[in-house]
DRENMAR-317856 format. One record per residue (C-alpha): z, x, y; residue in three letters. Coordinates in steps of 0.5 Angstrom, whole numbers, padded with zeros to 4 digits, always signed. Example, Ala and Ser with C-alpha at 12.3 -4.5 7.8 and 13.67 -1.06 7.14 Angstrom:
residues 2
+0016+0025-0009ALA+0014+0027-0002SER
***
This chain:
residues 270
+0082+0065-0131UNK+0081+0066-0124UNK+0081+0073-0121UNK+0087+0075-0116UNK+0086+0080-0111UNK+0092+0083-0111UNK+0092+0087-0104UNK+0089+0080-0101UNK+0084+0080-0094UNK+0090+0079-0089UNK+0089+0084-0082UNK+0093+0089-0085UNK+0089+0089-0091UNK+0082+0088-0087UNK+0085+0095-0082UNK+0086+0099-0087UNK+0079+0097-0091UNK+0075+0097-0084UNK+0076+0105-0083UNK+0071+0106-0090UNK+0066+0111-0090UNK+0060+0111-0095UNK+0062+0119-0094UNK+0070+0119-0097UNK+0068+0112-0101UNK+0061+0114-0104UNK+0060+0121-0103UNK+0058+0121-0111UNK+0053+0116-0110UNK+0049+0118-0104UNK+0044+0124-0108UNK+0042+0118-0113UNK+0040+0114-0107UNK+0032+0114-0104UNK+0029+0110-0099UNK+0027+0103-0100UNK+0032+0102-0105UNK+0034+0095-0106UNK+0042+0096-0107UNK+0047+0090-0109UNK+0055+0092-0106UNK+0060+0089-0110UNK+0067+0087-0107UNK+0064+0090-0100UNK+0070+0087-0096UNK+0069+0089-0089UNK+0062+0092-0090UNK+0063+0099-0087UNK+0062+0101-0093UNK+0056+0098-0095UNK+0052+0099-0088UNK+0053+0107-0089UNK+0048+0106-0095UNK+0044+0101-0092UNK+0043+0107-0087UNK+0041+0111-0093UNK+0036+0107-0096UNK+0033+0104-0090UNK+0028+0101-0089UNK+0030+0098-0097UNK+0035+0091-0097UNK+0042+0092-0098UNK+0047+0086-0100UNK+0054+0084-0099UNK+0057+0081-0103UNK+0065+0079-0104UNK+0069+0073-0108UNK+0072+0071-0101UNK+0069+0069-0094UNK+0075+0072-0090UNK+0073+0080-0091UNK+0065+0077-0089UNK+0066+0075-0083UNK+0068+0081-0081UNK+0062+0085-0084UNK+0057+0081-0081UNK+0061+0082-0074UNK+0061+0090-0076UNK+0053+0089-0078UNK+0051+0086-0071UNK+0055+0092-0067UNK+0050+0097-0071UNK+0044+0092-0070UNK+0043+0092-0077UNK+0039+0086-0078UNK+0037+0087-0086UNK+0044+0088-0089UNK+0046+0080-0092UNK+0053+0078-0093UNK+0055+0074-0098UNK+0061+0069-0103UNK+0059+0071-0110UNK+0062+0073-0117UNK+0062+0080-0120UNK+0063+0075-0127UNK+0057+0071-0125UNK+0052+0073-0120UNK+0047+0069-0118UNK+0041+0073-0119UNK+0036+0074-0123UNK+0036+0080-0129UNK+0033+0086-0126UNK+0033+0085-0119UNK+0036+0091-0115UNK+0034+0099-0116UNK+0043+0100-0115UNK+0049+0096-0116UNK+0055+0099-0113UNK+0062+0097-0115UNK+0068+0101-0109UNK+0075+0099-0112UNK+0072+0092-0115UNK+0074+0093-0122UNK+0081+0095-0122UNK+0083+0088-0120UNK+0079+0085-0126UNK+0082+0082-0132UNK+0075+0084-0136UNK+0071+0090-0132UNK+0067+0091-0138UNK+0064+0084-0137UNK+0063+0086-0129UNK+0059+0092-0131UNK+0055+0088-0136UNK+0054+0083-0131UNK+0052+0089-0126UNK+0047+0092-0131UNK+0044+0086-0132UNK+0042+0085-0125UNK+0040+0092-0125UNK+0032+0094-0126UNK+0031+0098-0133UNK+0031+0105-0128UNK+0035+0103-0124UNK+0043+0105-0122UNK+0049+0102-0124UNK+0056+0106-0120UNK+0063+0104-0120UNK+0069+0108-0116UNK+0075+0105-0117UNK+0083+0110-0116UNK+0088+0110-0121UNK+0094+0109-0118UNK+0098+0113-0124UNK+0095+0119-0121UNK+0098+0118-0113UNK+0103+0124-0112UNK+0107+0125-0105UNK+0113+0129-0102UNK+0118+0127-0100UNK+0119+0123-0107UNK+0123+0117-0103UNK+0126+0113-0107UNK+0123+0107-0104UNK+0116+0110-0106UNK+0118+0110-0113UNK+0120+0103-0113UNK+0113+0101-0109UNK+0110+0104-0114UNK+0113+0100-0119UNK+0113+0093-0116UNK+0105+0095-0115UNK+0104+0096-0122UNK+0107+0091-0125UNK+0104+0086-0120UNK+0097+0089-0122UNK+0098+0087-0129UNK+0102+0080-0127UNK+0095+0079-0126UNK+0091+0081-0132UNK+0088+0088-0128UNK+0089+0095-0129UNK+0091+0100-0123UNK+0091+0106-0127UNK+0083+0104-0128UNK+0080+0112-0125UNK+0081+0114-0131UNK+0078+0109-0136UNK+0072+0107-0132UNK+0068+0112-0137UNK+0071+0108-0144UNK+0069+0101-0139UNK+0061+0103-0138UNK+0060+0105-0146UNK+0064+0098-0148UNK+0060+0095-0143UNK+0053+0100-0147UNK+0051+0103-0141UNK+0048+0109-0145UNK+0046+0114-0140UNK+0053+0115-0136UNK+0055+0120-0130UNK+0062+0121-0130UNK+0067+0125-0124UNK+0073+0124-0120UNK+0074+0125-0112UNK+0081+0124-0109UNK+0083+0121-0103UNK+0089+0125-0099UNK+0093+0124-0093UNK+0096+0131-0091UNK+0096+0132-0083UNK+0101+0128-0078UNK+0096+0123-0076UNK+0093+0122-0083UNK+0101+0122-0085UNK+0103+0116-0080UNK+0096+0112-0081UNK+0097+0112-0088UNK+0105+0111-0088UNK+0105+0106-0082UNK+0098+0101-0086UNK+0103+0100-0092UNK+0109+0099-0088UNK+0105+0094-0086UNK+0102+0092-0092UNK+0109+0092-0096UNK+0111+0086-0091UNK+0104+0082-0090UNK+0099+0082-0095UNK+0097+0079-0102UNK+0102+0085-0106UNK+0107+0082-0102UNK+0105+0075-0103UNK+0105+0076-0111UNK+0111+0080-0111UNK+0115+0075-0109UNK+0111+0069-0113UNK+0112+0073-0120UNK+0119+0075-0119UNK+0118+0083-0118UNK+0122+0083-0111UNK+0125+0080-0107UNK+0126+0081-0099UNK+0130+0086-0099UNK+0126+0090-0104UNK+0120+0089-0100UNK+0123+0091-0093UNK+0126+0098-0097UNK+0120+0099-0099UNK+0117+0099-0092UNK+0122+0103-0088UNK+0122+0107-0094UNK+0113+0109-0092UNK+0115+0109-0085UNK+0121+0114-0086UNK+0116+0118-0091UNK+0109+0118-0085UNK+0115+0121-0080UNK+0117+0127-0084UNK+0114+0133-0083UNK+0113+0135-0090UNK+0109+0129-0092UNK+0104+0130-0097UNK+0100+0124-0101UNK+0094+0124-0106UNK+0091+0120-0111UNK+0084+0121-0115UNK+0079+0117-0115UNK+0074+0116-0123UNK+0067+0115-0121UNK+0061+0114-0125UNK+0053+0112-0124UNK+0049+0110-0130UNK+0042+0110-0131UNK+0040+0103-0133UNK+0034+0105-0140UNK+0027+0105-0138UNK+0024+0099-0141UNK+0017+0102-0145UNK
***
């Protein structure tokens, strides 16, 4: 079957994505990068993420790639600002990749699998393109662990529209959590496993955070797809936007969600 991506490449989706950092999005990776490295970034969306490590491992080869033309377009703008002429975007499967076994030193994943109906074949995919000594690493949010305050009645009706639309199209939210059992079904053997949170706590990462899904709730694929399977209605989606932006404007509020994250080592061949 063909994969859906549930949040969609709108603007609204594409402004939130854009604000990425390889230091709030792969911090648990950068230790194990060297320079002159050779890196794949699967699902490198508006590519902010992606030029962070390719400064990293500079002067080695970094490419971009995404199931769809829309977020690369963007990327390639944002790699022309930096000057950046050695990081390639490209349209590419994560189920297919179309290079050879054993290409690249690194094969980073940043909330990709979540949005599959079968990771573990994403990762055996991802290893297979690793070179024997290479890495293999994944961070992907687990949406059962997003908390917030105040406990708004349309956040809880978000939540669960968001839930039952991931799984409408065969993808796991709560996928943190299962990133560890994945790579060991896909027989990745020497596998690091953490966890890191994203958290919105101040005013202004208060009414940013509120005011992107505000947004989103109304123009993205999450509200495409919650109209097309039934999951909401018009007016449900519309609660549920007035309902992020009364909770970015109160005073006492307060979001988290934790992040699973692993880094394998592929075997050493010999």
């Amino acid at each position: 079957m063909g994969e859906v991506y549930l949040h969609g490449h709108q603007p609204s989706v594409l402004a939130a994505h854009g604000t990425r950092t390889a230091a709030d999005s792969a911090a648990y990776l950068l230790p194990h990068l060297r320079r002159g490295d050779v890196l794949l970034d699967v699902g490198c969306g508006p590519g902010t993420v992606t030029l962070d490590l390719a400064a990293v491992v500079a002067p080695g080869t970094v490419t971009g790639i995404d199931a769809a033309e829309a977020p690369l377009i963007e990327a390639r703008r944002a790699a022309a600002r930096r000057g950046d002429a050695r990081t390639t975007f490209e349209v590419a499967d994560v189920l297919g990749l179309p290079w050879q076994t054993g290409v690249f030193d690194v094969v980073h994943a940043h909330q990709v699998l979540q949005h599959l109906s079968d990771p573990v074949a994403a990762l055996r995919e991802m290893a297979r393109v690793a070179r024997p000594g290479g890495i293999v690493a994944a961070r992907d949010a687990d949406y059962g662990s997003m908390v917030w305050y105040p406990e708004l009645p349309g956040l809880t009706r978000w939540m669960a529209v968001y839930q039952r639309a991931a799984r409408a199209n065969h993808a796991e939210p709560n996928a943190g959590r299962r990133l560890t059992a994945w790579a060991h079904a896909a027989g990745l053997a020497e596998v690091t496993s953490t966890a890191s949170t994203w958290s919105y706590t101040t005013p202004e990462q208060c009414a940013w955070w509120g005011a992107g899904w505000a947004r989103r709730a109304l123009e993205s694929g999450f509200a495409t797809q919650a109209l097309r399977h039934g999951l909401a209605d018009h007016d449900d989606l519309r609660r549920i936007s007035e309902a992020w932006l009364e909770w970015s404007r109160h005073p006492d509020a307060w979001f988290a969600m934790t992040h699973g994250e692993i880094v394998a080592r592929m075997t050493p061949q010999g």
